[in-house]
C-alpha positions as a Markdown table, in Angstrom:
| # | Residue | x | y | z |
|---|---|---|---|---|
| 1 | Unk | -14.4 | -4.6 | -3.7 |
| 2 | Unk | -14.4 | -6.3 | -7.0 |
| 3 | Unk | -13.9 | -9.6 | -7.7 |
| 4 | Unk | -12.0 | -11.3 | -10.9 |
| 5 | Unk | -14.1 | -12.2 | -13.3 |
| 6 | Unk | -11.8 | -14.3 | -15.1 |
| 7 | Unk | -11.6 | -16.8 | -12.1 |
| 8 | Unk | -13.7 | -17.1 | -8.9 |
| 9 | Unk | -11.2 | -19.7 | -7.3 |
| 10 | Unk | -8.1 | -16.6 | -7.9 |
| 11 | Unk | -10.8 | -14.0 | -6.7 |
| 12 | Unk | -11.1 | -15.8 | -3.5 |
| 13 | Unk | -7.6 | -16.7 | -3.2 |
| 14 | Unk | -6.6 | -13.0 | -4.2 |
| 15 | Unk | -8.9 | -12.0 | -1.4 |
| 16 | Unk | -7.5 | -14.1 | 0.8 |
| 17 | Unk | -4.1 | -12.7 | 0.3 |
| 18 | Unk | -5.4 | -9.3 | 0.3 |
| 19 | Unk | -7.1 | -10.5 | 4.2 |
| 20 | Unk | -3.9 | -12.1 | 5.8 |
| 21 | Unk | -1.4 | -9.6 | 4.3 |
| 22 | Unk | -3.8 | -6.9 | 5.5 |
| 23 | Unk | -4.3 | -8.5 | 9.0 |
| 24 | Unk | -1.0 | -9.3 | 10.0 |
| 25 | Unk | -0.5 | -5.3 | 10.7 |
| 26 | Unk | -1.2 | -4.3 | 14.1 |
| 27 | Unk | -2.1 | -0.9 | 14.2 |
| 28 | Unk | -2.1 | 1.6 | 16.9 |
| 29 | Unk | -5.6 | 2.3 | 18.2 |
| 30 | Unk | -5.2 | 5.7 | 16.7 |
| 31 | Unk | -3.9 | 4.5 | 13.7 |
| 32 | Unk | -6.9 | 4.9 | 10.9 |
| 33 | Unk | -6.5 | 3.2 | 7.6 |
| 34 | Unk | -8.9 | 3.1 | 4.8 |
| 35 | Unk | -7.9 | 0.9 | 1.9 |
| 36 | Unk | -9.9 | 1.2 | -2.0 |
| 37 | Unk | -9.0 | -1.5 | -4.4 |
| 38 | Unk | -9.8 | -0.5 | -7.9 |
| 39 | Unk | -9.4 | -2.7 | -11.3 |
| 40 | Unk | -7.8 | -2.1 | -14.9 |
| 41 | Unk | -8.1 | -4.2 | -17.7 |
| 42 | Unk | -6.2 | -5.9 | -20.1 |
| 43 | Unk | -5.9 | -8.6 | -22.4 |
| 44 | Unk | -4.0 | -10.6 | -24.6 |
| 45 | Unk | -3.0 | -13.9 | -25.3 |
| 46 | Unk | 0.5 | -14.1 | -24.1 |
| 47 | Unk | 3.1 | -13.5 | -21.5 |
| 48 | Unk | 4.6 | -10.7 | -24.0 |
| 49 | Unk | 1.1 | -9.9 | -25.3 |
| 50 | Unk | -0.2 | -9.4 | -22.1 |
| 51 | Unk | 3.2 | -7.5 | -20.3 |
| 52 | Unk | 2.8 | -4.9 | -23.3 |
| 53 | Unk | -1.1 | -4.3 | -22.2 |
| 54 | Unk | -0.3 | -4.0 | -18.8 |
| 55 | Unk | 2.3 | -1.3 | -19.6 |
| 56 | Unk | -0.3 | 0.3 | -21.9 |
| 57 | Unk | -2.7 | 0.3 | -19.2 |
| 58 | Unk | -1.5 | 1.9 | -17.1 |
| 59 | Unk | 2.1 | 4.0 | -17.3 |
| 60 | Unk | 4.4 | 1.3 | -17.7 |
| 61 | Unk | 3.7 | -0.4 | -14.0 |
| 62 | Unk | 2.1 | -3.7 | -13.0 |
| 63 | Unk | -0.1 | -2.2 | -10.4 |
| 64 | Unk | 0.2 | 0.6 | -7.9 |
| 65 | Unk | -0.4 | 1.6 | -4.1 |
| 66 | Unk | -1.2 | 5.4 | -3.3 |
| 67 | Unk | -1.3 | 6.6 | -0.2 |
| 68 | Unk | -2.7 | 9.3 | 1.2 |
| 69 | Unk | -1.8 | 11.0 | 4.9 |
| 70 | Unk | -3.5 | 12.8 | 7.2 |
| 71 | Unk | -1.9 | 13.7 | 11.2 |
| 72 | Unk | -4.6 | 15.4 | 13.8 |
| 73 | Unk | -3.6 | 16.4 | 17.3 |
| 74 | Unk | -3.9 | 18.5 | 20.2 |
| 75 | Unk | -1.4 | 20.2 | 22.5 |
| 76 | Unk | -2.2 | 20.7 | 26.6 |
| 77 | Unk | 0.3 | 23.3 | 28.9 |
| 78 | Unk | 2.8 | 20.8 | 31.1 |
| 79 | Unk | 4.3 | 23.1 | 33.3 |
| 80 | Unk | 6.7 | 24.7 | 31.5 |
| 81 | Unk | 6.5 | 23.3 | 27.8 |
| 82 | Unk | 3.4 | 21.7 | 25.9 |
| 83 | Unk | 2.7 | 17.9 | 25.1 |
| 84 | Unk | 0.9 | 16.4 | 22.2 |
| 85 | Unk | -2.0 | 15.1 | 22.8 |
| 86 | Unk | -5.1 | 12.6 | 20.9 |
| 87 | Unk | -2.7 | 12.4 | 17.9 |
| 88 | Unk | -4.0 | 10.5 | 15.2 |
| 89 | Unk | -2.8 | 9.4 | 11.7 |
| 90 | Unk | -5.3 | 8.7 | 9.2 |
| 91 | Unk | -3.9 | 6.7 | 5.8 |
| 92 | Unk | -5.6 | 6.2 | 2.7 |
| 93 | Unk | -4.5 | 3.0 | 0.6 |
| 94 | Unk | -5.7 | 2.9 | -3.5 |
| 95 | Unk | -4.8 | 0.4 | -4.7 |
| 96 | Unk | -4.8 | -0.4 | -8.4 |
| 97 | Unk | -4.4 | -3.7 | -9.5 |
| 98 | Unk | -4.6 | -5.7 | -13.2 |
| 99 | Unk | -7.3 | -7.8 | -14.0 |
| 100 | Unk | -7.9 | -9.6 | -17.5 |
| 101 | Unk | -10.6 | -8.1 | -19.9 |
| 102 | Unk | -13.9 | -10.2 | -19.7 |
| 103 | Unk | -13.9 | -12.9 | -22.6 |
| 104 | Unk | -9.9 | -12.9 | -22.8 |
| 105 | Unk | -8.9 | -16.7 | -23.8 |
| 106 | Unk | -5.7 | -17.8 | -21.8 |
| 107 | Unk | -3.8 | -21.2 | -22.8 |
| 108 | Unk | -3.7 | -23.5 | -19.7 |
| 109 | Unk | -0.2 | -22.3 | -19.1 |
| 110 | Unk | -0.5 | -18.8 | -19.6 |
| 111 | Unk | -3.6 | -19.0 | -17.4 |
| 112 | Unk | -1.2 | -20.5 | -14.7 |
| 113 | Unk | 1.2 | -17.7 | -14.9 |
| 114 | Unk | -1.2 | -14.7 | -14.9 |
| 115 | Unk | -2.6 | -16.5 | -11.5 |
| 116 | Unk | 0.8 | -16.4 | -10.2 |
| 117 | Unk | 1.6 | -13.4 | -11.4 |
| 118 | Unk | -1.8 | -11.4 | -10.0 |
| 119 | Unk | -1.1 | -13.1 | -6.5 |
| 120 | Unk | 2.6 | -12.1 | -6.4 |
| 121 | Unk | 1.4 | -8.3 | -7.4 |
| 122 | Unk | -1.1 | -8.8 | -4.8 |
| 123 | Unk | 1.3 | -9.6 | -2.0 |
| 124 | Unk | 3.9 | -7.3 | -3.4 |
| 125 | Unk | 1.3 | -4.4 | -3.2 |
| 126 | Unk | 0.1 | -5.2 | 0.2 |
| 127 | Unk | 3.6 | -5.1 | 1.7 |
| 128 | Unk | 3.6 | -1.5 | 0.8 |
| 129 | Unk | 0.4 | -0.9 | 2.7 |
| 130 | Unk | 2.0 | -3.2 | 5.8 |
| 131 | Unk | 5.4 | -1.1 | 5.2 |
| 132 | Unk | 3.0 | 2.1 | 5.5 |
| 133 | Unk | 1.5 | 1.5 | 8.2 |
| 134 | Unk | 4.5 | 0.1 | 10.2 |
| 135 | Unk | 6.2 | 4.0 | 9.3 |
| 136 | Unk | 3.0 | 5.4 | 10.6 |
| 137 | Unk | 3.2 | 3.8 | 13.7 |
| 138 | Unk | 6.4 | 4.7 | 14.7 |
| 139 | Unk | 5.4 | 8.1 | 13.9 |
| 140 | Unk | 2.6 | 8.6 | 15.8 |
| 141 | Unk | 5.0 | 6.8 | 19.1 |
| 142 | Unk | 7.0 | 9.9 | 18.1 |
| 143 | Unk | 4.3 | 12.4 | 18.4 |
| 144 | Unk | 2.5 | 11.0 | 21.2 |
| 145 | Unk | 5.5 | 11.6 | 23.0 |
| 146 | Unk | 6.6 | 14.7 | 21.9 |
| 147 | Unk | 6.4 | 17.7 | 24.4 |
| 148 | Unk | 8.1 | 21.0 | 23.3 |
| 149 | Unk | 8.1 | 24.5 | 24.4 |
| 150 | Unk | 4.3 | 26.1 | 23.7 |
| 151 | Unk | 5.2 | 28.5 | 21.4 |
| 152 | Unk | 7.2 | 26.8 | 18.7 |
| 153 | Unk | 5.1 | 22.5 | 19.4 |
| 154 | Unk | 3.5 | 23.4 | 16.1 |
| 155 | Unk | 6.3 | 24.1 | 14.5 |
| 156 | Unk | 8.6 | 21.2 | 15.4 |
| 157 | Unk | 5.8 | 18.6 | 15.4 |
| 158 | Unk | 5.1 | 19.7 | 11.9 |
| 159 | Unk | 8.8 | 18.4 | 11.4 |
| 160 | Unk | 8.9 | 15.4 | 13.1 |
| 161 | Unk | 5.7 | 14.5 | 11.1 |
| 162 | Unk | 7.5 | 15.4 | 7.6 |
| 163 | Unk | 10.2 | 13.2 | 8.5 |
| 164 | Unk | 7.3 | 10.8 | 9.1 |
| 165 | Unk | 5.9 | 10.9 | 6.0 |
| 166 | Unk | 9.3 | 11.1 | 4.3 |
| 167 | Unk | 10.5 | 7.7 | 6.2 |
| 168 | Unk | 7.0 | 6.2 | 4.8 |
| 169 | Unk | 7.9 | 6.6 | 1.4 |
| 170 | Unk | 11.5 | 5.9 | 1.4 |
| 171 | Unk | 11.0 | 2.3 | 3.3 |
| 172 | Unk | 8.8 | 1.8 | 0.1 |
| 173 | Unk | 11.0 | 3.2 | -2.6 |
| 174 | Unk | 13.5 | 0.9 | -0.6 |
| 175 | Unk | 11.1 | -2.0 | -0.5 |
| 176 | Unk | 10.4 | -1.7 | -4.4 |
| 177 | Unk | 14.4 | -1.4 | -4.8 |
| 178 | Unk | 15.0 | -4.5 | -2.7 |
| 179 | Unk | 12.3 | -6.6 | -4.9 |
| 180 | Unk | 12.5 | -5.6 | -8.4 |
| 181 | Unk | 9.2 | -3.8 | -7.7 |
| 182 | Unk | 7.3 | -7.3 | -6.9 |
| 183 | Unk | 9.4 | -8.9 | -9.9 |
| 184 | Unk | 11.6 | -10.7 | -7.4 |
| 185 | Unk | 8.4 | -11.7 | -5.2 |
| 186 | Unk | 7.1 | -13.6 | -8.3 |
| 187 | Unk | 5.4 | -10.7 | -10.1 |
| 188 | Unk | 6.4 | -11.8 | -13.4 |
| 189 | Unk | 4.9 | -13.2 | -16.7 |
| 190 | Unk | 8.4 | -15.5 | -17.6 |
C-alpha cells in the first residue's frame, strides 16, 4: 500500500483509519476479502483549484470502491432434497483514493482541509467495504442454509445469490444517498 507523500503524520493517520474502519468487520470464517488501495494525483492550490482536479482525475468523483464477487459451494443428497455445502464468498475491494501531486504547495489552511477531507473520503470509502461485507454475510447465512430439491439447488441458489449481490450494492447506492457520497461525512473542500 502506498503511503502519502505529501504528509507522513496523514499517511499514518490515513492508515490508521483504513485499520480500525477495516477491523471493526467481523467476517464469517468463510468470508474471503481482499482489499487493493491504489493512488491518483492531483494538484492545485485551492479548495476550487483542487475540487476541479479531482473531478479531472478521475470522472467527476472524489474516490471510489469496486468490488468484485465471487460465491463457491457444494451440494450433498439430504434425504429427499440437497443442502449447500462449504459455501464461500470471496470479495475484492479497489479502492481508489486522491492523493496531492509530489511538490504541490498547500497554504496552512488549505493544507488543513485536504487532511480533513482525505480522512473523511477515507472513512466514507471504507464504510462501503464494511457495508459490503455485512451484505455478504448475510448472504452466505442464506446459502449455508439453503437445502432445495436436487435437481433445480443450482438454479434457486443462483437466485438467492443474485439477490445477494443485488442487496450489496443497493445498501451502498443507499449509503452514498444517505451521505452525500462522503460529502455529509466531511468529504468536502468548503
Amino acid at each position: 500500500m502506498a503511503a502519502f507523500r505529501h504528509s507522513r503524520p496523514l499517511a499514518l493517520i490515513v492508515a490508521a483509519l483504513v485499520a480500525s474502519a477495516l477491523g471493526t468487520v467481523e467476517a464469517d470464517a468463510r468470508l474471503r476479502t481482499t482489499e487493493f488501495t491504489q493512488y491518483f494525483e492531483v494538484s492545485g492550490g485551492t479548495p476550487a483549484e483542487l475540487q476541479r482536479a479531482l473531478r479531472r482525475a478521475h470522472s467527476g468523483f472524489n474516490a471510489e470502491t469496486k468490488w468484485h464477487a465471487r460465491t463457491d459451494y457444494s451440494w450433498k443428497p439430504t434425504g429427499k432434497q440437497c443442502k449447500l455445502t462449504n459455501v464461500t464468498i470471496s470479495l475484492r475491494f479497489d479502492l481508489l483514493l486522491p492523493r496531492l501531486k509530489a511538490g504541490t504547495k498547500l497554504s496552512p489552511d488549505v493544507q488543513k482541509r485536504w487532511n480533513r477531507f482525505v480522512a473523511a473520503i477515507v472513512v466514507h470509502e471504507n464504510g462501503h467495504v464494511k457495508l459490503y461485507k455485512s451484505a455478504a454475510g448475510e448472504l452466505d447465512r442464506k446459502l449455508s442454509s439453503f437445502s432445495s430439491a436436487c435437481s433445480s439447488i443450482d438454479r434457486e441458489a443462483g437466485k438467492i445469490n443474485q439477490a445477494g449481490y443485488d442487496r450489496m450494492q443497493k445498501v451502498n447506492d443507499d449509503y452514498d444517498a444517505r451521505t452525500g457520497g462522503g460529502a455529509k461525512q466531511g468529504a468536502t473542500l468548503d
